[in-house]
PDB file of N, CA, C and O in Angstrom:
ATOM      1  N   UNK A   1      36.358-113.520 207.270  1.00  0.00           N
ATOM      2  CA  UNK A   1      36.759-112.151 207.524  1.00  0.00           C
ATOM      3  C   UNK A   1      35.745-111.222 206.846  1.00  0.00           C
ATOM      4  O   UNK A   1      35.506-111.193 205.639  1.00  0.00           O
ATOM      5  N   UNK A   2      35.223-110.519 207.738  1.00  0.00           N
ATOM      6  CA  UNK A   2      33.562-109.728 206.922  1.00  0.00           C
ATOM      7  C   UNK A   2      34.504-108.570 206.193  1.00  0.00           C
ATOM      8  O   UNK A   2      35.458-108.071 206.790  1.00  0.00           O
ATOM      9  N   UNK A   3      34.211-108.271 205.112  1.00  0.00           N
ATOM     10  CA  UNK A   3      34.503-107.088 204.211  1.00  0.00           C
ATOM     11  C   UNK A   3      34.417-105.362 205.069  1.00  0.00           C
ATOM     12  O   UNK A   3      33.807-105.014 206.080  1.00  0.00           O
ATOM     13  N   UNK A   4      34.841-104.999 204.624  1.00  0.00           N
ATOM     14  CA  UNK A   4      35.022-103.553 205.237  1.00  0.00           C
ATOM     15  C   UNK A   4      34.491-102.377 203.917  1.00  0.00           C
ATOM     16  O   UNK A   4      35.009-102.101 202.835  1.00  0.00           O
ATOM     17  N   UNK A   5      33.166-101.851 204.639  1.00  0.00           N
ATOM     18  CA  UNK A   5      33.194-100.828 202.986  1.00  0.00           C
ATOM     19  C   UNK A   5      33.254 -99.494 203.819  1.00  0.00           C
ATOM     20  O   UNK A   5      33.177 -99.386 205.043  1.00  0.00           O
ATOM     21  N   UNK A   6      33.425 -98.396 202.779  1.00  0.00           N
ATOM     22  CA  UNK A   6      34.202 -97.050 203.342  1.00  0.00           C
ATOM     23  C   UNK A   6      32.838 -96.668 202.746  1.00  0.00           C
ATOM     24  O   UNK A   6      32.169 -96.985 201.762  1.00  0.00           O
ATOM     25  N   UNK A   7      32.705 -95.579 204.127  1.00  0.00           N
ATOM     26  CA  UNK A   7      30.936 -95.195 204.111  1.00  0.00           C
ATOM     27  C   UNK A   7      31.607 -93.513 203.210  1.00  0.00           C
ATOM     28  O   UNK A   7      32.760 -93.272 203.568  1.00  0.00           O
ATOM     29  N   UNK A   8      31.189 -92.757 202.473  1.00  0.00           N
ATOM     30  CA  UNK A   8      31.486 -91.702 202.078  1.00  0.00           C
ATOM     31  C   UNK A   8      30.671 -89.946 202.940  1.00  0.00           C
ATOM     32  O   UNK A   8      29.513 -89.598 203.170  1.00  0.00           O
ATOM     33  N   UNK A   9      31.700 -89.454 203.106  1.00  0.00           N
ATOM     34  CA  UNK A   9      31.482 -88.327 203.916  1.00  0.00           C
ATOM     35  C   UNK A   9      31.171 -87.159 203.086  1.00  0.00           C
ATOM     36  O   UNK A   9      31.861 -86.855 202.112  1.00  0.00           O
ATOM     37  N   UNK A  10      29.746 -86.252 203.607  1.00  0.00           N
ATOM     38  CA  UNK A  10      29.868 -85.242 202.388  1.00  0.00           C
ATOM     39  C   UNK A  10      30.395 -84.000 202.982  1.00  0.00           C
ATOM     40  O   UNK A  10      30.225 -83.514 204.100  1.00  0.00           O
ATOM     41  N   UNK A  11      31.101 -83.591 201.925  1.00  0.00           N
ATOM     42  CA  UNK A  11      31.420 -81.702 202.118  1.00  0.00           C
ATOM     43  C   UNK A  11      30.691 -80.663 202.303  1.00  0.00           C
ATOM     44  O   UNK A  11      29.888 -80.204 201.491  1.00  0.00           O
ATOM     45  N   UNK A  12      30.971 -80.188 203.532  1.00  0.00           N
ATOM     46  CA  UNK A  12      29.905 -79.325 204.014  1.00  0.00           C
ATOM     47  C   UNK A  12      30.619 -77.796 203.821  1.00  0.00           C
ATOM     48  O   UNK A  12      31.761 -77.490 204.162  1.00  0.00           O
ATOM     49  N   UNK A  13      29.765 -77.064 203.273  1.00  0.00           N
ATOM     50  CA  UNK A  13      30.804 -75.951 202.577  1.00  0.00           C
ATOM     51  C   UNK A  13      30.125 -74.558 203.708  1.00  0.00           C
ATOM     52  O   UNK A  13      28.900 -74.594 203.589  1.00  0.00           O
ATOM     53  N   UNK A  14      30.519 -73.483 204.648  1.00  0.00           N
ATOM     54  CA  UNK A  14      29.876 -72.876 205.177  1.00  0.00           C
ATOM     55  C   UNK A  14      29.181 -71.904 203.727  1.00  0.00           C
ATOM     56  O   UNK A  14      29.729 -71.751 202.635  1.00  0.00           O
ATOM     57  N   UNK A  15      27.875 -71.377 204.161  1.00  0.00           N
ATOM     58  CA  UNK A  15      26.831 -70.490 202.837  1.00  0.00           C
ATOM     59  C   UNK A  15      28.188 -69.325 202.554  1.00  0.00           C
ATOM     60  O   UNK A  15      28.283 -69.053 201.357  1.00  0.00           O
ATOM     61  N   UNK A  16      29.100 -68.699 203.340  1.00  0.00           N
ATOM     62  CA  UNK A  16      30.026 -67.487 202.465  1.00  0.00           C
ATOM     63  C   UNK A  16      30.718 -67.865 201.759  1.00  0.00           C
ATOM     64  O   UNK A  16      30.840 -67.099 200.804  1.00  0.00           O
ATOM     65  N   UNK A  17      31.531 -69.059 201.678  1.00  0.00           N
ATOM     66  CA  UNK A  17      32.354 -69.381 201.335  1.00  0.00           C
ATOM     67  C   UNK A  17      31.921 -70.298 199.744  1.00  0.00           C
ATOM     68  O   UNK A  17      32.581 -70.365 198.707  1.00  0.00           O
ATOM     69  N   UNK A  18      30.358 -71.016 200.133  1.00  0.00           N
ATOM     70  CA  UNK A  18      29.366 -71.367 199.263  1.00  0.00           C
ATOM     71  C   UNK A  18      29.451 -70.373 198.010  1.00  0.00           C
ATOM     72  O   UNK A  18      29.829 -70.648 196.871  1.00  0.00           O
ATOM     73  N   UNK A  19      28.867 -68.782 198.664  1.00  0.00           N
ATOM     74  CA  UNK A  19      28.413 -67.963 198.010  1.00  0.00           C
ATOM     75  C   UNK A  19      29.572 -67.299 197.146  1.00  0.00           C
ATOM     76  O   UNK A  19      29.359 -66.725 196.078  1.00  0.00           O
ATOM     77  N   UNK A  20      31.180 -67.485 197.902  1.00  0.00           N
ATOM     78  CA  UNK A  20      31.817 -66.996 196.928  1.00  0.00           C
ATOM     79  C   UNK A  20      32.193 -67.958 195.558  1.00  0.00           C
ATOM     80  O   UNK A  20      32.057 -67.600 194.388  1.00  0.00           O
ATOM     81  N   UNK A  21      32.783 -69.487 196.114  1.00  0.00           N
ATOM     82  CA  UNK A  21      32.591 -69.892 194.534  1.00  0.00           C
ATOM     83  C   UNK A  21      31.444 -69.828 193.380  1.00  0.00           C
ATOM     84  O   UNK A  21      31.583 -69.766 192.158  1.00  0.00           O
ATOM     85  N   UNK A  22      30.213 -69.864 194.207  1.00  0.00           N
ATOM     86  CA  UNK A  22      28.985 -69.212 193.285  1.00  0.00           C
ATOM     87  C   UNK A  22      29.149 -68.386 192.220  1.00  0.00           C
ATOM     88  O   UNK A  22      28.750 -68.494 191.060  1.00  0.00           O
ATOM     89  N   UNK A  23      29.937 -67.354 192.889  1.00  0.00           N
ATOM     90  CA  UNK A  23      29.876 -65.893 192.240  1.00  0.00           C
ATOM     91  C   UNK A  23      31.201 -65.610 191.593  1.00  0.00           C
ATOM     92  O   UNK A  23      31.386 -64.426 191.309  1.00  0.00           O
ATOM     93  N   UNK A  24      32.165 -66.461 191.300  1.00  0.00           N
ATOM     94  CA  UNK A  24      33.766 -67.113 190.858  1.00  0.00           C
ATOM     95  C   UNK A  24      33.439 -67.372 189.344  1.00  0.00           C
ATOM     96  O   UNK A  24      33.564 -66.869 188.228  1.00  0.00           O
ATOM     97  N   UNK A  25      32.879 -68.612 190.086  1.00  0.00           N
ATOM     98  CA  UNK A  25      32.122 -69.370 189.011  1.00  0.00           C
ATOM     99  C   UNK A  25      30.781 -68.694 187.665  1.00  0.00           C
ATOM    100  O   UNK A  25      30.784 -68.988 186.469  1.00  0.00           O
ATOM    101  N   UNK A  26      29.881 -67.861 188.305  1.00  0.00           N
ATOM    102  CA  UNK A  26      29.520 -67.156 187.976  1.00  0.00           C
ATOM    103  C   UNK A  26      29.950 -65.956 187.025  1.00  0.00           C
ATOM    104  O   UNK A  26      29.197 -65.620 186.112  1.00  0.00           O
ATOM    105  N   UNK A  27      31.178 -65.303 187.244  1.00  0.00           N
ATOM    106  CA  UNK A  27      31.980 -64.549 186.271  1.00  0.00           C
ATOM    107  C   UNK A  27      32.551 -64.898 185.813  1.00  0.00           C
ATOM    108  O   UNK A  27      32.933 -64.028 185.030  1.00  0.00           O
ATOM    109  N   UNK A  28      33.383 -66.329 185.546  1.00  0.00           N
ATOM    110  CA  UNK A  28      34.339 -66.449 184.640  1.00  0.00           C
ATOM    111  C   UNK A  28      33.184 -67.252 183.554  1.00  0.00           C
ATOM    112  O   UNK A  28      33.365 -67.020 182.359  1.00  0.00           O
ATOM    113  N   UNK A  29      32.101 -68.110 183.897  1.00  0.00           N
ATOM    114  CA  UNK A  29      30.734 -68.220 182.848  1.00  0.00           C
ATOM    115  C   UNK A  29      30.310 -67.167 181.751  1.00  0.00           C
ATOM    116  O   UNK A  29      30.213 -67.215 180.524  1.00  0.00           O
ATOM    117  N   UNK A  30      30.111 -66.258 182.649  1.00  0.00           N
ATOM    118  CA  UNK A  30      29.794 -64.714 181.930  1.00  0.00           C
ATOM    119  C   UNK A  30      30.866 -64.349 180.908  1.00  0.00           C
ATOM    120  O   UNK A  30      30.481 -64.051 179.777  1.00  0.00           O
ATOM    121  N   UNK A  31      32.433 -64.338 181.240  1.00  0.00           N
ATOM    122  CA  UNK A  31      33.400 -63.928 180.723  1.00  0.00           C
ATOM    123  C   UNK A  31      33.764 -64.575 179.464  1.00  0.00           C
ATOM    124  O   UNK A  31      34.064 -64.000 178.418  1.00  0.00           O
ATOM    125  N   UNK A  32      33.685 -66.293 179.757  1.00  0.00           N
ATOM    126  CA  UNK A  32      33.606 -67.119 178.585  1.00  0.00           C
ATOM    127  C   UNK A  32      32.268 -66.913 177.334  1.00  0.00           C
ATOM    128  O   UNK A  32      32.345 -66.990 176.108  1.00  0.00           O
ATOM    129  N   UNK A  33      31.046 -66.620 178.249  1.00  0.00           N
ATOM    130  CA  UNK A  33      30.112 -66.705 177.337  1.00  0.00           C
ATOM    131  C   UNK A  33      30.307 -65.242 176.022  1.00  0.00           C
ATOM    132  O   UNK A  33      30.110 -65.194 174.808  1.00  0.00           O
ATOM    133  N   UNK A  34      30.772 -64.237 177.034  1.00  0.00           N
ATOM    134  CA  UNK A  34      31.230 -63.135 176.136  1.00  0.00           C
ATOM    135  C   UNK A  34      32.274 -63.188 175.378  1.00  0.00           C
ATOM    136  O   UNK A  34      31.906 -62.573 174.377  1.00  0.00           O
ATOM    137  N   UNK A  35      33.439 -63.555 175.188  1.00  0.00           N
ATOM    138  CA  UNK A  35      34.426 -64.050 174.916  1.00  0.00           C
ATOM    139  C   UNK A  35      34.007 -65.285 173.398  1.00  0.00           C
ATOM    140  O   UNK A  35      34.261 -65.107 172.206  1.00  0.00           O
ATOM    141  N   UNK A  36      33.576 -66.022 173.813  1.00  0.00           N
ATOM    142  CA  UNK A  36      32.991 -66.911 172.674  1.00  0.00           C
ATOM    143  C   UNK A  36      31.642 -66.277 171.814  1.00  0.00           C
ATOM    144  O   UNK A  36      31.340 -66.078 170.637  1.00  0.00           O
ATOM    145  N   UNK A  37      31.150 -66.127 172.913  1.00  0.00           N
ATOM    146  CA  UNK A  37      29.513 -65.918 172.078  1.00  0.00           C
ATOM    147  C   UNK A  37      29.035 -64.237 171.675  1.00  0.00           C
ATOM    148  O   UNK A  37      28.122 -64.126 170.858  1.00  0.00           O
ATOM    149  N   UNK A  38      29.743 -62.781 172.331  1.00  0.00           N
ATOM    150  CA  UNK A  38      29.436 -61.748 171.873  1.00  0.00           C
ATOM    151  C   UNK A  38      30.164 -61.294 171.109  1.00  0.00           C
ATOM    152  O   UNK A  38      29.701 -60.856 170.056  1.00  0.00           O
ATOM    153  N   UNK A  39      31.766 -61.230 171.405  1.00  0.00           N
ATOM    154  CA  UNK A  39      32.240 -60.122 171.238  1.00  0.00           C
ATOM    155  C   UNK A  39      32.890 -60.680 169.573  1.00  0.00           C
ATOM    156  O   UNK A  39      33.259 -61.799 169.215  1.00  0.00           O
ATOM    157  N   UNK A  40      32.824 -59.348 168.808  1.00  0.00           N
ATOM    158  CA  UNK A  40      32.816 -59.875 167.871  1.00  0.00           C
ATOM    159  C   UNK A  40      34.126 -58.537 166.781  1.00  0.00           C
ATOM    160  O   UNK A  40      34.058 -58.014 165.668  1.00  0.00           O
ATOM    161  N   UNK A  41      34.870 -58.514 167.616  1.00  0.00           N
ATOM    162  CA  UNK A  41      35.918 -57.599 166.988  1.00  0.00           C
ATOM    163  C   UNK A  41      35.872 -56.321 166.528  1.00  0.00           C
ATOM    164  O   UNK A  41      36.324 -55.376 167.175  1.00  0.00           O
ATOM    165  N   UNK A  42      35.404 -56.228 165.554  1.00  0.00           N
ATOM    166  CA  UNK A  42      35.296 -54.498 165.472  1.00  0.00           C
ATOM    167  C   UNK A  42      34.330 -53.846 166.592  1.00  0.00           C
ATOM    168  O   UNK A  42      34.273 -52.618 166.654  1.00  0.00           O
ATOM    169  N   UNK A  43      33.477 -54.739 167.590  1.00  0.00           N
ATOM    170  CA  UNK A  43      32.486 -54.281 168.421  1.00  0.00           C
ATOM    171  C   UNK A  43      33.236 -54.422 169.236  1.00  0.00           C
ATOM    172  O   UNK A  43      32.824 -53.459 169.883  1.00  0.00           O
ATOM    173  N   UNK A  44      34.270 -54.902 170.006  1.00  0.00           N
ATOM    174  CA  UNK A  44      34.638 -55.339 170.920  1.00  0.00           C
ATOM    175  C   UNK A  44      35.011 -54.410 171.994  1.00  0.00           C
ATOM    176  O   UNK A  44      35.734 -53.475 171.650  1.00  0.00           O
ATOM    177  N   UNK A  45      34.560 -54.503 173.583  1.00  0.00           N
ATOM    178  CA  UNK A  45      34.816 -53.679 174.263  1.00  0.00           C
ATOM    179  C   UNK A  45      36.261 -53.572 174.711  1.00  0.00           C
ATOM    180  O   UNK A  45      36.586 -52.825 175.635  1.00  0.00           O
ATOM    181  N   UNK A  46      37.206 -54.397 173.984  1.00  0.00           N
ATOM    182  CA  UNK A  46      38.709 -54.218 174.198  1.00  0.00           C
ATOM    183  C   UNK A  46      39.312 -53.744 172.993  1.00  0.00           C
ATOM    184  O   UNK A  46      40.488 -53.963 172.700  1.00  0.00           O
ATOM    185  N   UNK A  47      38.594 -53.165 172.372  1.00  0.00           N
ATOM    186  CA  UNK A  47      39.761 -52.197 171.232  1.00  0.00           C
ATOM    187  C   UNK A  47      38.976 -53.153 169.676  1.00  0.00           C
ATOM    188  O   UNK A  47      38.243 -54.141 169.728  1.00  0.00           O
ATOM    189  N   UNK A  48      39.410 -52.503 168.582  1.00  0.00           N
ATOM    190  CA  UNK A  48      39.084 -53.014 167.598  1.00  0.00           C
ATOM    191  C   UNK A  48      39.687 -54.259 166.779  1.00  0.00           C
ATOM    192  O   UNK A  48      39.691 -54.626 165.604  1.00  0.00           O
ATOM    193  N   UNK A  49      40.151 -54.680 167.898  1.00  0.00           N
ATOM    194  CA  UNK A  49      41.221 -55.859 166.949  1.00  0.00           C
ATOM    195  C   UNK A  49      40.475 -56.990 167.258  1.00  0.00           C
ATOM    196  O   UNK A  49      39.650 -57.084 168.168  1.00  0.00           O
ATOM    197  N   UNK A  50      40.902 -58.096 166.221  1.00  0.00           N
ATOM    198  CA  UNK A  50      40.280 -58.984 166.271  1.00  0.00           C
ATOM    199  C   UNK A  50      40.893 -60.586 166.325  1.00  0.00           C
ATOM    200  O   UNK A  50      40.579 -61.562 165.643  1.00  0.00           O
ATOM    201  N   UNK A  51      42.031 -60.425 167.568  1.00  0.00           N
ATOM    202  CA  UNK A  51      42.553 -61.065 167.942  1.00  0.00           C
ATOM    203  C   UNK A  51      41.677 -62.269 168.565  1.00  0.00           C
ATOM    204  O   UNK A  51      41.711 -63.419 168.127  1.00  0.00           O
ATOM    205  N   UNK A  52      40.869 -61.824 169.679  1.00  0.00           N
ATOM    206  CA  UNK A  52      40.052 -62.775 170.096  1.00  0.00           C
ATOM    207  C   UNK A  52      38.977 -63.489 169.489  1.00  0.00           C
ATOM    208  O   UNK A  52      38.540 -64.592 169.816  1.00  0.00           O
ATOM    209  N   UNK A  53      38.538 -62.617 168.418  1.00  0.00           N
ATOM    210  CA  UNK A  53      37.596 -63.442 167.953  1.00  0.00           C
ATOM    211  C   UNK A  53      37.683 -64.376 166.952  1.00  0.00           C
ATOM    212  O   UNK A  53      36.741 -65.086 166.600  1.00  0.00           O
ATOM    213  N   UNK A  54      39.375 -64.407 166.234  1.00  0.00           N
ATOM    214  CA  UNK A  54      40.047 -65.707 165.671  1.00  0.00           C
ATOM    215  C   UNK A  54      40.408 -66.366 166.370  1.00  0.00           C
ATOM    216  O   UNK A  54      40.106 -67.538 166.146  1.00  0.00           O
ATOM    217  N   UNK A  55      41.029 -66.170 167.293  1.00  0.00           N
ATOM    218  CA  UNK A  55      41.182 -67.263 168.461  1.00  0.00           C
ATOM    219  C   UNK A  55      40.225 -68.249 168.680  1.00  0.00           C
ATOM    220  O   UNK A  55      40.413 -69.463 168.602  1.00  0.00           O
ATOM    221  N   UNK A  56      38.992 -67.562 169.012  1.00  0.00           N
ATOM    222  CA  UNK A  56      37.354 -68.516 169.374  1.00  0.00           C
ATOM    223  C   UNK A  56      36.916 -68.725 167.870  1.00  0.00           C
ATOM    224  O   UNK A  56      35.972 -69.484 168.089  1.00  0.00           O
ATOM    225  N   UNK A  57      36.933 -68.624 166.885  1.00  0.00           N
ATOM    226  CA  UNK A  57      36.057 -68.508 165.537  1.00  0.00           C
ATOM    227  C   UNK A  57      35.527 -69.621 165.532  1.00  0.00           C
ATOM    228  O   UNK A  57      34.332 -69.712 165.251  1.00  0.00           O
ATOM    229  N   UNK A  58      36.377 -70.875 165.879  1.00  0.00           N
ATOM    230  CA  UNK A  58      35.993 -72.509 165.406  1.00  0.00           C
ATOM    231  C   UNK A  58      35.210 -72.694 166.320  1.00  0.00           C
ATOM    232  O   UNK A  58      34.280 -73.469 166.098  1.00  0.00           O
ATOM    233  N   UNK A  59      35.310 -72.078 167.593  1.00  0.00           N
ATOM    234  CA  UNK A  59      34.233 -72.847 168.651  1.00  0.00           C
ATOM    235  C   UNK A  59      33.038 -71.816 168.532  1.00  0.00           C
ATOM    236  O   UNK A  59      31.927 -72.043 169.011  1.00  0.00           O
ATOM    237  N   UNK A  60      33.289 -70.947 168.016  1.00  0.00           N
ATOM    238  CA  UNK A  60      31.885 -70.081 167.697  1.00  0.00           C
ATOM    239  C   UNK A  60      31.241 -70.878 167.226  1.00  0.00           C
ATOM    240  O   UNK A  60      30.564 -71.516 168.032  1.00  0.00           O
ATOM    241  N   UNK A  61      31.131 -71.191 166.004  1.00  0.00           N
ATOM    242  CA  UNK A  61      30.299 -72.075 164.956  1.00  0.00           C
ATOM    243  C   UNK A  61      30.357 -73.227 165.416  1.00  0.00           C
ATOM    244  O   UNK A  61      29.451 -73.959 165.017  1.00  0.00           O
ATOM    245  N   UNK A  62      31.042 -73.651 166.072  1.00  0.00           N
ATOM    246  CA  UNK A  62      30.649 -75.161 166.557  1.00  0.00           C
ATOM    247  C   UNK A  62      29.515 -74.984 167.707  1.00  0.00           C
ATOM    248  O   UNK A  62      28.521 -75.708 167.665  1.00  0.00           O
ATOM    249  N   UNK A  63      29.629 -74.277 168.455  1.00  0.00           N
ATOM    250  CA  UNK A  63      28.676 -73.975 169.549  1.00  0.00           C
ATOM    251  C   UNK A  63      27.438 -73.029 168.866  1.00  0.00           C
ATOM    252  O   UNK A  63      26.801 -72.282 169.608  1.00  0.00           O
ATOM    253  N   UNK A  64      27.132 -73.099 167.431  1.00  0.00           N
ATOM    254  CA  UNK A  64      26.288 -72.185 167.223  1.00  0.00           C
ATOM    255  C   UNK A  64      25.856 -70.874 166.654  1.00  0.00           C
ATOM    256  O   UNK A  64      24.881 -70.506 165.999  1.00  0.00           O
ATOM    257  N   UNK A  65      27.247 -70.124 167.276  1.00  0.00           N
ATOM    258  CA  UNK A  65      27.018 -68.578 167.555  1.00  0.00           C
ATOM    259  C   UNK A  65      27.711 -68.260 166.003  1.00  0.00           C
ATOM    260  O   UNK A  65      28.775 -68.540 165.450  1.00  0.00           O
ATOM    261  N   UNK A  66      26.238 -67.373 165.581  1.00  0.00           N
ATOM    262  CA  UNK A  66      27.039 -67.034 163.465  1.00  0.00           C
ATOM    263  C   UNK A  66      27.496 -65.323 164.097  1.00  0.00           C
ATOM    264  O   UNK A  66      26.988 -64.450 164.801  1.00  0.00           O
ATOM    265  N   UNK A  67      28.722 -65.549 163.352  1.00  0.00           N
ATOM    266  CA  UNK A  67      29.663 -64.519 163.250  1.00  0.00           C
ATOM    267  C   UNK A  67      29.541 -63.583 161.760  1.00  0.00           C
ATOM    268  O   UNK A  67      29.683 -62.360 161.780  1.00  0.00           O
ATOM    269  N   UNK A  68      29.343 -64.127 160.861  1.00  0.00           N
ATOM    270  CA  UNK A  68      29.313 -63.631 159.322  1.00  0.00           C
ATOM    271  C   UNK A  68      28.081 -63.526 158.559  1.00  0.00           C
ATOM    272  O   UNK A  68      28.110 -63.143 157.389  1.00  0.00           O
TER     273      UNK A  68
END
């Protein structure tokens, strides 16, 4: 009985639909990178608190980014 192998089909995405996860993907990158890596509380373009940037503090410095 000859074996049967399953040939794999690729996903063909039309270019708009391409271009929107691109650009999805693209801002929530941006959003994280700001979020972790700029914003830094009293600078912060959401008010002066510094909620978010204890939230991220540990992955700041683990990823690099000096805060102090």
């Amino acid at each position: 009985m000859p074996a049967t192998t399953a040939v794999p089909t690729p996903v063909v995405l039309p270019l708009p639909k391409a271009m929107l996860w691109l650009g999805g993907t693209l801002l929530f990158a941006l959003a994280l990178y700001y979020f972790i890596g700029i914003d830094q509380g009293a600078t912060s373009v959401f008010g002066d608190n510094m909620y978010i940037h204890e939230f991220v503090h540990d992955a700041r410095h683990f990823l690099g980014f000096p805060c102090h």
